[in-house]
N, C-alpha and C positions, 0 to 999 in steps of 0.2 A: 890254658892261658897262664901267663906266667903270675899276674896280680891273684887268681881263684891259689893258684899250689899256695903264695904267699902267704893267703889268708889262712888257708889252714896249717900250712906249718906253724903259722904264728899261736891259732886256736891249739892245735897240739903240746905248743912248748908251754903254755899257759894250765891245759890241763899236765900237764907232767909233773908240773913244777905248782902243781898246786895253786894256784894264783885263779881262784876260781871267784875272783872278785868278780862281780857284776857289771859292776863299774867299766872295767877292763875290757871285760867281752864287747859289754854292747859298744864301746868307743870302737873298739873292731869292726864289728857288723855295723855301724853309722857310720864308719870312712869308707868301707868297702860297697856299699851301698851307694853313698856320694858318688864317688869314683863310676858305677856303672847306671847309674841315673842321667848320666849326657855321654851315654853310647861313643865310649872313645871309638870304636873300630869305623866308624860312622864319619864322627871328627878327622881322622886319620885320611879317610878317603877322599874328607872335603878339603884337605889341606894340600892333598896330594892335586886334586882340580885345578889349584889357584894358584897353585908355581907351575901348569902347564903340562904337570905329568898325570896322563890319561890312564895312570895302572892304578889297579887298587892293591892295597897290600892287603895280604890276609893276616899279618904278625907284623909288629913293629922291627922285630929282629930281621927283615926283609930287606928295611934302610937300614944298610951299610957304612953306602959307599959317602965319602965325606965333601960330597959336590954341592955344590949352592944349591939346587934344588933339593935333595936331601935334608941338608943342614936348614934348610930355608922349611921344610914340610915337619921334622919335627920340632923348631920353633914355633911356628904356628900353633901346633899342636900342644906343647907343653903351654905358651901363655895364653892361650884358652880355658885349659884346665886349669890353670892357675886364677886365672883371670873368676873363675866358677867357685873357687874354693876348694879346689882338689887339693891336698898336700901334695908337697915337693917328694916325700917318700912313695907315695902312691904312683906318683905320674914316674919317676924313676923306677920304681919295681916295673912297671908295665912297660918302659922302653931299654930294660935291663941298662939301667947307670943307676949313679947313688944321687942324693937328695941336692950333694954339693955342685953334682955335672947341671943341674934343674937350675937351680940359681944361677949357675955361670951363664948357662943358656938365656936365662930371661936377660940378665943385664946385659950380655950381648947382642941382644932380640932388641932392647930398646936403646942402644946407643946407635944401631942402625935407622932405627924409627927415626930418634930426635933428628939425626945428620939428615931426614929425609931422603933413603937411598931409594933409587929409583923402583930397584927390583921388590924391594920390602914393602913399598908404597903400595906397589901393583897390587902385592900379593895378599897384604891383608884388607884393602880394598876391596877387591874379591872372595876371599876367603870370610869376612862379615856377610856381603850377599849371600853365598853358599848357606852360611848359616842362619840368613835370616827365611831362606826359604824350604828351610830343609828344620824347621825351631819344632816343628809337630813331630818329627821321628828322634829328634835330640834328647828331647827330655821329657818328664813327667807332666801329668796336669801340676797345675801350681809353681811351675819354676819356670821361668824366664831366661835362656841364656843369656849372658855378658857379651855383647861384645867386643874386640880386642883393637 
């Protein structure tokens, strides 16, 4: 997975460079932690449900192609995570973009919400069931997911 190489290269460059702050690490292993605490690969396939497409991806680098459903399944999916308190660098490491592609995304994710687009409507309509029935394989005891 591309977010585990992340972590360790990061863990790497930190022991390289000396930077053996405490501090540091653990903010490491507490995002990386966060981040797999509501089972993106999980999230991914339920967002894949809810725009209609019945594939599960095994990697996020699977969506491509730049088609409404596409574009529509990893929206969902980044303002989930976001929505959870994933950082915008984490949910970007894991769908290989940078933290600024994450933000564009959400504000395009909700200026379709506001206008009430029909397809967007469907789909997070949907995509909250998905996750409210699927909340015991999301996350840990003690957390709650968000929903979007």
């Amino acid at each position: 997975m591309q977010v585990e190489e992340n972590f360790k290269e990061q863990l790497s460059q930190a022991i390289e460079q000396e930077k053996l702050d405490i501090k540091y690490i653990s903010l490491l292993v507490k995002d990386y932690k966060k981040f797999y605490q509501y089972n993106p690969q999980l999230v991914l396939n339920l967002a894949c449900k809810a725009v209609g497409l019945h594939k599960d991806f095994t990697t996020p680098s699977q969506i491509k192609s730049r088609s409404n459903k596409h574009v529509l399944i990893k929206s969902l999916f980044i303002v989930y995570m976001r929505k959870n308190n994933v950082t915008t660098l984490r949910i970007g490491t894991y769908l290989g973009k940078n933290h600024s592609t994450i933000l564009n995304s959400i504000k395009s994710f909700e200026e379709l919400r506001e206008i009430k687009d029909k397809q967007v409507v469907l789909a997070v309509d949907l995509f909250n069931i998905l996750i409210t029935q699927n909340k015991n394989e999301l996350c840990q005891k003690n957390t709650t997911p968000q929903l979007i």
